[in-house]
C-alpha positions, 0 to 999 in steps of 0.5 A: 569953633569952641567957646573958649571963654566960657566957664560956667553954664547956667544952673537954672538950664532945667527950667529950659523947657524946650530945650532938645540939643546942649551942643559944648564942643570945645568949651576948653574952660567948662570945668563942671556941669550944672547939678542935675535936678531932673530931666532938661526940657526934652534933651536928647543930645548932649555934646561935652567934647573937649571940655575940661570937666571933671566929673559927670553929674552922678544924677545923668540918669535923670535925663530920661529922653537923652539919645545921644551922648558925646564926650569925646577927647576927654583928658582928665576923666577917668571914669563914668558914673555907673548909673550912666547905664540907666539912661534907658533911652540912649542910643549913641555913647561917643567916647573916642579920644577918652584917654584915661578912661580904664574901664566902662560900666561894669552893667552896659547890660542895663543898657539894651538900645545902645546902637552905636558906640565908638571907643576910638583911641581908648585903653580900656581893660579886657573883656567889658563886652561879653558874651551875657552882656545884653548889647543886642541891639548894637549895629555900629562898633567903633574901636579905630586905633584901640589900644589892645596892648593889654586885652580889649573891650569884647571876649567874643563878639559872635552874639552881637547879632544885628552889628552892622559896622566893625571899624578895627583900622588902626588897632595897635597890639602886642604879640599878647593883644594880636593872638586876642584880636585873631581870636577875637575875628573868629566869630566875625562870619557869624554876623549875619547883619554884618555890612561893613569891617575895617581893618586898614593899618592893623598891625600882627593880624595873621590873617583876614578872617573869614566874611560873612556874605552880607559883608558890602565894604571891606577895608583892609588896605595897608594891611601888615604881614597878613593874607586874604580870606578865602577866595569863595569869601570874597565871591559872597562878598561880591554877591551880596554887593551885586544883589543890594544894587540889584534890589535897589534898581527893582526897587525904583 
């Protein structure tokens, strides 16, 4: 449960030395963070979901040991600063429920260790993740209920090669945004790290596409107007299933 009363955060934080997790979820009358003087303590997780504030502090970049950041369910920030992309050591970048967010840092290339990233219930405009962006070490991309009325976050995702999970559930589009996302899943088998892809409740997809044999969970249940991949794709997804158990019972 959120402190709903607090407003203000102390602006001496930085002198707190030790200081590795600033947790605020759900703080609904925290309209500003303290100026950013240089690195916190040895923070590297900070959770601002569902605050109200306005702007994130133009000097984040400051926070050089910060790994995960949060800030879910914003309502009225519209954008990021774009020196967010010098957080060198950032490896989770949460902004799910981020209504008015339009568009992403135009250089995530800047940002080479960002594992995991999560944009569920945004509107972003199309084409942020591209193919020369240098995401490579993304393994966990989570797009649950995006809205692809007008295009969405990648061009291709073909190159995102250690990309473990693909959650599209959801995924709302038009006639415009259903051609994208079947154009977008071509490159899908390409994934050879590919573990997990959820495609539950995705409306005017023509057809699953083709899985790569490293697939082990495959969700597409409440699938609308669509047929499933080939036979053969689903006979390398068993395989792959079957042999992980295999090894991990040689392994005991």
């Amino acid at each position: 449960m959120g402190c709903v009363s607090l407003e203000t955060l102390p602006e001496d934080i930085h002198k707190l030395k030790p200081l590795l997790l600033l947790y605020c979820d759900g703080y609904s009358k925290l309209t500003s963070f303290p100026k950013i003087k240089g690195n916190i303590g040895k923070l590297d997780t900070l959770i601002l979901d569902e605050t109200a504030i306005k702007e994130i502090p133009s000097l984040i970049e400051l926070l050089q040991h910060l790994c995960d950041l949060s800030l879910n369910n914003y309502k009225n920030l519209e954008s990021l600063p774009d020196n967010i992309c010098n957080l060198s050591s950032l490896r989770t970048l949460m902004l799910d429920g981020y209504l008015k967010l339009g568009k992403l840092p135009e250089d995530l290339e800047r940002m080479p260790c960002v594992e995991n990233l999560f944009l569920k219930s945004c509107n972003l405009t199309p084409g942020i993740i591209k193919r020369d962006n240098r995401l490579e070490a993304l393994e966990i991309l989570g797009m649950r209920n995006y809205n692809l009325n007008e295009g969405g976050v990648l061009n291709k995702i073909f190159h995102l090669c250690l990309l473990k999970v693909l959650d599209l559930s959801g995924v709302f589009n038009t006639e415009e945004g259903r051609i994208f996302l079947n154009d977008m899943l071509v490159g899908v088998y390409q994934l050879s790290n590919l573990r997990a892809l959820c495609l539950s409740h995705c409306k005017k997809i023509s057809q699953i596409p083709k899985i790569p044999s490293s697939i082990q969970l495959l969700d597409a249940h409440s699938f609308i107007g669509t047929s499933l991949p080939p036979m053969h794709s689903l006979v390398n997804c068993l395989t792959s299933v079957n042999q992980d158990l295999q090894y991990k019972r040689s392994s005991k």
